[in-house]
C-alpha positions as CSV (number, residue, x, y, z in Angstrom):
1,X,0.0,0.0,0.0
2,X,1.5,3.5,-0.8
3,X,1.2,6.1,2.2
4,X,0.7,10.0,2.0
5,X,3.3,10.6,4.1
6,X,3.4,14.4,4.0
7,X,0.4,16.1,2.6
8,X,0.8,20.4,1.5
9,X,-2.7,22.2,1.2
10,X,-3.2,26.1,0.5
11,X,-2.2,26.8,4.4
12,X,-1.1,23.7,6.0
13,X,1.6,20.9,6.3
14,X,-0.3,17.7,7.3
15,X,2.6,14.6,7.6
16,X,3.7,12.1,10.4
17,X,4.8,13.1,13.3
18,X,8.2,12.4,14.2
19,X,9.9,12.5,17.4
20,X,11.8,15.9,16.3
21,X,8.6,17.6,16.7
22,X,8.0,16.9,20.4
23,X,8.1,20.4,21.5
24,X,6.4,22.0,18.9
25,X,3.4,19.0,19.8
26,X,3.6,19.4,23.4
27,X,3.0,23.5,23.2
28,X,0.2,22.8,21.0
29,X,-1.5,20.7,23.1
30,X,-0.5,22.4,26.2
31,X,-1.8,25.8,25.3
32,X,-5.2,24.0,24.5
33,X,-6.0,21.6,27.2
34,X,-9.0,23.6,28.7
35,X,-10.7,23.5,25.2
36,X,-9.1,19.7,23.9
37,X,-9.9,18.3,27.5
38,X,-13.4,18.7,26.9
39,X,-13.7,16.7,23.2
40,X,-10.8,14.4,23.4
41,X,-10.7,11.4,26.1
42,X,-7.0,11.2,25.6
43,X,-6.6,14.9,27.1
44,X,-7.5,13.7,30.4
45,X,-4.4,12.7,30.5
46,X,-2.3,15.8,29.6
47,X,0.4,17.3,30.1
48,X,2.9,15.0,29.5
49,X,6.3,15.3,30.0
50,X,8.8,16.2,26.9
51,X,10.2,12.8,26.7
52,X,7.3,11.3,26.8
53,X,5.8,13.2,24.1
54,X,9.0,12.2,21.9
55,X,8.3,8.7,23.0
56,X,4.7,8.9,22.1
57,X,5.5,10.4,18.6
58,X,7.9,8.1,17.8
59,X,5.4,5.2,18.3
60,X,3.0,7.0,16.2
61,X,5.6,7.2,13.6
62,X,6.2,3.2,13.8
63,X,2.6,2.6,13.5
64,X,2.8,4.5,10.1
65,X,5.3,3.0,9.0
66,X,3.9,-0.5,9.6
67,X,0.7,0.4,8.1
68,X,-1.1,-0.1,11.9
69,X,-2.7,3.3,12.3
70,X,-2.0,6.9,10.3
71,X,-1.6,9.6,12.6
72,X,-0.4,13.2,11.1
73,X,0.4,16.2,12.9
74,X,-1.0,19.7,11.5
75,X,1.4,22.5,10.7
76,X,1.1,26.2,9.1
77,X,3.1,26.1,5.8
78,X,6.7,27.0,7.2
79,X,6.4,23.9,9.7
80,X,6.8,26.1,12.6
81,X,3.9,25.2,14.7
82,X,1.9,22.5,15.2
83,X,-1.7,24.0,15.2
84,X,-3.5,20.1,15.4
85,X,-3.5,16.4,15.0
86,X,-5.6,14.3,12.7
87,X,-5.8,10.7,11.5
88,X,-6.7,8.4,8.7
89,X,-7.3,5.6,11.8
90,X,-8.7,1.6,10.9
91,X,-11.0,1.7,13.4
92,X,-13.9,0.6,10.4
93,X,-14.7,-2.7,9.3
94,X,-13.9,-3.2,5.6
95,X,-12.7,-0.9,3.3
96,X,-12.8,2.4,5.5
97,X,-11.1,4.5,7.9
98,X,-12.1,7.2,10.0
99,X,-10.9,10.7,10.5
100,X,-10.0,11.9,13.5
101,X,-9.2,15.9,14.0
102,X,-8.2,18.4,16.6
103,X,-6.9,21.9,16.2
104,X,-5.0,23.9,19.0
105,X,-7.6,26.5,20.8
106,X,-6.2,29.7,19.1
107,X,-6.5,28.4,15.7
108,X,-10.2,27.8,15.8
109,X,-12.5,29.1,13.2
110,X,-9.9,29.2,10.6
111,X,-11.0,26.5,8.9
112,X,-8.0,24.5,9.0
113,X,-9.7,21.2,10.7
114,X,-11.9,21.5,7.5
115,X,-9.0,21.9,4.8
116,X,-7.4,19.1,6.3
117,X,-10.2,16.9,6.9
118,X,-11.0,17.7,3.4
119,X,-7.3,16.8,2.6
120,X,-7.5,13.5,3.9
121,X,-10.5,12.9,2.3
122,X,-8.7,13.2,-1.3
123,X,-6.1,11.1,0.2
124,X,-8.8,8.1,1.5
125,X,-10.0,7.6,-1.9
126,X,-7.8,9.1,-4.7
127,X,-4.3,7.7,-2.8
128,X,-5.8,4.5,-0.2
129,X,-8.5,3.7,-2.6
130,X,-11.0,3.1,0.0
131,X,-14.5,2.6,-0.8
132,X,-15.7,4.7,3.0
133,X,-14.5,7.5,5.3
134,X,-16.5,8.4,8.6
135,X,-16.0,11.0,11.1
136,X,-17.8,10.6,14.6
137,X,-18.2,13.4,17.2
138,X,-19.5,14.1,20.4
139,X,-23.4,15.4,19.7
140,X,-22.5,18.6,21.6
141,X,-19.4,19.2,19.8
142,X,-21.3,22.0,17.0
143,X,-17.8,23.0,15.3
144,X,-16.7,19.1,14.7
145,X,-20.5,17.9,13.3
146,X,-19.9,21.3,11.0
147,X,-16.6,19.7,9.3
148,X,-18.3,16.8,7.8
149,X,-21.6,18.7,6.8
150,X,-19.6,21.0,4.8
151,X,-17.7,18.4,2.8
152,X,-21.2,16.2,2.1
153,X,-21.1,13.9,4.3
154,X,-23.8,12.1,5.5
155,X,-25.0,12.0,9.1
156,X,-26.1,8.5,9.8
157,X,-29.3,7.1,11.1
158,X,-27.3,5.3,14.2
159,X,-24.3,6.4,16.8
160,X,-21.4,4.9,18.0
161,X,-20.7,2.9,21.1
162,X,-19.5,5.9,22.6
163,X,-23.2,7.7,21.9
164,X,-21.3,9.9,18.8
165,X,-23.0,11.0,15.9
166,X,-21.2,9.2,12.5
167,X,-20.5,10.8,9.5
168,X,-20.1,8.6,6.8
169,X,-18.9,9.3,2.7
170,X,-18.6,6.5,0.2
171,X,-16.9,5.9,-2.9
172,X,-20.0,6.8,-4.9
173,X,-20.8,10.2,-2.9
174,X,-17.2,11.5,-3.3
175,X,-17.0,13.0,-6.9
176,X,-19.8,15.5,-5.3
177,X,-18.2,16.4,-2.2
178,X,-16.4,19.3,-1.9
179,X,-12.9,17.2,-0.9
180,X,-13.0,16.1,-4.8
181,X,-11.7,19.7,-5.6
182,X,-9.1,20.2,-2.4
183,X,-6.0,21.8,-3.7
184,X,-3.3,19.7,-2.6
185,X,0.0,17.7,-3.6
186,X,0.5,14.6,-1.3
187,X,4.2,12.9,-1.1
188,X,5.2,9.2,0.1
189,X,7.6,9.0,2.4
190,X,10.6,9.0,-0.1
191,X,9.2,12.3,-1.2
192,X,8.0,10.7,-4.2
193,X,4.7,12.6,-5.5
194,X,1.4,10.8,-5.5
195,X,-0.8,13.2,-5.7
């Protein structure tokens, strides 16, 4: 299978995270743990030391590169802050993945968790050649449930075990979405163009 390992939209730099990029993570998150502590379960547990944030990103980075899980960090163009975290994660049975976003509490409203969710999107099907993407939020959460709404996808009938509304987009729907026409160039991770 052939990975987008680094991703380049109009504003953003959406790639792996690699241990190297510890302290631009741990600011990130740190600075937003009032509004991320709310949304994200794994919050709860924050903050983290340094070295175990470089110990953390570094297992992220193994997961990618066994193909176990695909989790990016979110940067402005110049790579000098971290302003989120997403995911392409194989949490879906069959052909799918879900999408998994958070942006840093002073980049909000921005759009940025939408140009990369619709990134990733483009990635899902025109790079993974998946055949479903899904995004699931807390009910409460108005901003997340906006992302998927603006890129078409479809709210489902059902929730998820945790009680989260599911957005789903298949194959079919995706010519009509508006992730079809995000402006992007995508790169394995021998900086080989795929996209």
């Amino acid at each position: 299978m052939t990975l987008a390992y680094r991703i380049e939209t109009e504003r953003l730099v959406i790639r792996c995270w690699d241990p190297a990029d510890a302290e631009l993570a741990k600011e990130s998150i740190d600075a937003s743990l009032d509004h991320l502590r709310e949304w994200m379960p794994w919050a709860r547990g924050e903050p983290i030391a340094l070295a175990e944030r470089r110990t953390l990103l570094a297992s992220f980075a193994r997961m990618f590169e066994r193909g176990e899980d695909f989790i990016y960090g979110i940067f402005d163009s110049d790579e000098r802050r971290a302003v989120g975290g997403t995911g392409l994660h194989p949490r879906l049975t069959g052909d799918a993945r879900e999408i998994g976003y958070w942006i840093r509490a002073d980049a909000i409203g921005r759009g940025l968790a939408t140009e990369s969710t619709a990134a990733l999107t483009r990635i899902g099907f025109e790079v993974d050649g998946l055949e479903r993407m899904e995004i699931h939020c807390d009910p409460r959460n108005v901003r997340s449930a906006a992302i998927p709404r603006k890129l078409a996808y479809v709210q489902a009938d059902e929730r998820d075990g945790q009680g989260h509304l599911i957005f789903r987009l298949t194959r079919a729907e995706y010519a009509d979405s508006p992730a079809a026409a995000a402006v992007l160039t995508a790169y394995d991770s021998a900086g080989v163009q795929l996209l």
